[in-house]
C-alpha positions in Angstrom: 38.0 -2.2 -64.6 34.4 -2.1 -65.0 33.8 -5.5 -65.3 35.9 -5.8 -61.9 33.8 -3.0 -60.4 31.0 -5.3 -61.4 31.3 -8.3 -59.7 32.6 -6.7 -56.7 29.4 -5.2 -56.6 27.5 -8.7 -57.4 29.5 -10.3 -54.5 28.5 -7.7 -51.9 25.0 -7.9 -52.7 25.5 -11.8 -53.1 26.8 -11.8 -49.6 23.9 -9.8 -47.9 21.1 -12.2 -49.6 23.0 -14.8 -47.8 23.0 -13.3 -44.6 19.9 -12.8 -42.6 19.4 -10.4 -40.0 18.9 -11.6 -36.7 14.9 -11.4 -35.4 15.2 -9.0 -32.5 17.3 -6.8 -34.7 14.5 -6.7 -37.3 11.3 -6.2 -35.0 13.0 -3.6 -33.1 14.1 -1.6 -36.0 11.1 -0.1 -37.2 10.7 1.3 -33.9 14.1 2.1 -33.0 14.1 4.1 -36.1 11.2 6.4 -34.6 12.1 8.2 -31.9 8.4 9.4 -31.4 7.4 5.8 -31.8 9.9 5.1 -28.4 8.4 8.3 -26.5 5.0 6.6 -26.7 6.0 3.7 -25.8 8.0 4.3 -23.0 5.1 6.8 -21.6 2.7 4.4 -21.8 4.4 1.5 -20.1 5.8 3.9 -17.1 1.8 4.8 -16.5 1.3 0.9 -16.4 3.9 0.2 -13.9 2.7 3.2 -11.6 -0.6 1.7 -11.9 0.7 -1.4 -11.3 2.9 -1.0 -8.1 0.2 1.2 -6.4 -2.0 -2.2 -6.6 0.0 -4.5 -4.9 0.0 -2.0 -1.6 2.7 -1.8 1.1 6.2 -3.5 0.1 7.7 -5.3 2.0 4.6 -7.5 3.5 3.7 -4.9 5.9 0.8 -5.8 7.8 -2.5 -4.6 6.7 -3.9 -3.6 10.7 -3.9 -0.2 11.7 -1.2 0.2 15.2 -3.7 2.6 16.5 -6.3 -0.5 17.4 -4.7 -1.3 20.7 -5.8 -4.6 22.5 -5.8 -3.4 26.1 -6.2 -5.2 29.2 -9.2 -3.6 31.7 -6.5 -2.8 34.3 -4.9 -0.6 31.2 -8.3 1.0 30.5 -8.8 2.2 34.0 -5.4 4.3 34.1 -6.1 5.7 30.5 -9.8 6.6 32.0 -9.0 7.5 35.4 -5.4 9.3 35.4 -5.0 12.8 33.6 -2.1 12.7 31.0 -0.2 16.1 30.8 1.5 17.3 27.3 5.2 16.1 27.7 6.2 19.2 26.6 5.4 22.9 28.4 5.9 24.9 24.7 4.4 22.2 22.6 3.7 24.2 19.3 1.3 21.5 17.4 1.7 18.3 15.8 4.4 18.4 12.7 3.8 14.6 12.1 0.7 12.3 13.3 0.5 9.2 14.3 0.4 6.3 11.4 1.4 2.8 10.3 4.6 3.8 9.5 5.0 6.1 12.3 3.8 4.8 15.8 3.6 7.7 17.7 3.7 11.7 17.0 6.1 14.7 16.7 5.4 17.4 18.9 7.0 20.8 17.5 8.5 22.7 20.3 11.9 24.8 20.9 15.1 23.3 21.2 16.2 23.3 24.4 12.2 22.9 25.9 12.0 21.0 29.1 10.6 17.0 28.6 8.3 16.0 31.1 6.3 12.3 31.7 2.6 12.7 31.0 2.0 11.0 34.6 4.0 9.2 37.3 6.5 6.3 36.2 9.7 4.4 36.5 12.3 5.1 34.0 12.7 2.0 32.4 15.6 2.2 30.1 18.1 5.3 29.0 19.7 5.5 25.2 22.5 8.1 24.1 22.9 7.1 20.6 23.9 9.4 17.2 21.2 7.4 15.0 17.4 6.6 14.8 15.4 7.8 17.9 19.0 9.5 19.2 18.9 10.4 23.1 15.7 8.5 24.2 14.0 7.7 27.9 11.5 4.8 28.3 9.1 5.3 31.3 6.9 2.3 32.7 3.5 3.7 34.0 1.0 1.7 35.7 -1.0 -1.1 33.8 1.4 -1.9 31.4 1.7 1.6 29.6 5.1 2.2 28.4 6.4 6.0 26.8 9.1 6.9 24.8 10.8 10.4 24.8 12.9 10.9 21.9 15.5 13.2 19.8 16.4 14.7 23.3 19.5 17.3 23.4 20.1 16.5 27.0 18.7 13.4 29.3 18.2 14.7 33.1 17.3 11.2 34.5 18.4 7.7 35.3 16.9 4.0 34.5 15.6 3.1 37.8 14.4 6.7 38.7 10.9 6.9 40.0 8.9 10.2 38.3 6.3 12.3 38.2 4.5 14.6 35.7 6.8 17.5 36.9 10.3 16.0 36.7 12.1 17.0 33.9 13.1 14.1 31.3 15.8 16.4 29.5 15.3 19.1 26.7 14.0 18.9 23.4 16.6 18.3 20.5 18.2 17.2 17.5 19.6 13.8 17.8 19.2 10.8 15.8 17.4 10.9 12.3 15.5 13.9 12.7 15.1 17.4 10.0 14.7 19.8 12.9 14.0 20.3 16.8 10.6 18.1 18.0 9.9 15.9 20.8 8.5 12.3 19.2 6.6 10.2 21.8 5.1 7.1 21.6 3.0 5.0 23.9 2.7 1.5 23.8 0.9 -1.4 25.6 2.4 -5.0 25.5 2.8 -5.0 21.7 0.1 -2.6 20.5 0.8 1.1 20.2 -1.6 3.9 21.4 -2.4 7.2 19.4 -0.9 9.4 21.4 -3.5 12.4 20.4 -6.5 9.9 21.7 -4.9 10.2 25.4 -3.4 13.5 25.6 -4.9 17.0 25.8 -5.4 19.2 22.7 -2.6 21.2 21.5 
């Protein structure tokens, strides 16, 4: 019986000489085996990857320019200079998002329910009712090429076509589309190019 024992024992360890492990398996063990071994590791390449993504800027090959550097034409210049822009909304309670990149045009904190009004004489352009993105929105044309958008409405009081001034109401300030509470987000654009909004309108 101990002789059997023996050679069972021989053959196993027989067998295992034989075999070898496969390469991954053995660089990986000594540091699989060590758990603090894998904290420091995995610490120190997360840091690197931060560090690494924050380099390469934007995703998504966003350009580089800056929306609020308008190109606009001298007929475009002479409405912003000569004509006085009103604040679109009569309860307007500050800014809860400026105007950036990634955000061409600003949210104006205000009641729901507030009356919408142009900042100066238009044609309404174009009407959306819509349960996503800007939600109820109005599009006024104003002279030299300025285009406004009034958006996240509750209600919409006008009609594309309608001609408007500074005191007709646009509708009331809501909570349609994609938005996290009740604001009025305007933008003004000319051609292609957006406008700061706060470079044209009066302080809040």
């Amino acid at each position: 019986m101990k002789q059997i024992k023996k050679q069972v024992r021989s053959n196993i360890r027989r067998r295992h000489r034989g075999q070898r492990s496969n390469f991954l398996s053995r660089l990986l063990r000594p540091i699989l085996e060590n758990r603090r071994r894998i904290r420091l590791i995995l610490g120190s390449e997360l840091a690197a990857a931060i560090v690494f993504v924050g380099a390469l800027g934007p995703i998504g090959g966003q350009p580089s320019l800056d929306p609020e550097v308008a190109v606009l034409s001298p007929q475009t210049v002479q409405v912003i200079t000569e004509t006085t822009f009103r604040v679109p909304v009569a309860l307007a309670n500050g800014y809860s998002q400026g105007f950036s990149r990634f955000h061409p045009g600003v949210d104006i904190r205000a009641p729901r329910g507030t009356d919408v009004y142009p900042i100066t004489k238009g044609t309404v352009i174009e009407i959306e009712v819509a349960r996503f993105g800007y939600g109820h929105k109005v599009l006024i044309e104003h002279e030299g090429g300025l285009v406004t958008l009034y958006a996240h409405l509750d209600a919409v009081r006008v009609k594309t076509g309608d001609k408007v001034t500074k005191d007709t109401i646009l509708g009331q300030v809501g909570m349609t589309g994609w938005t996290t509470g009740s604001h009025l987000h305007f933008e003004i654009k000319n051609a292609n190019s957006f406008i700061n909004p706060k470079q044209v309108l009066p302080e809040l």
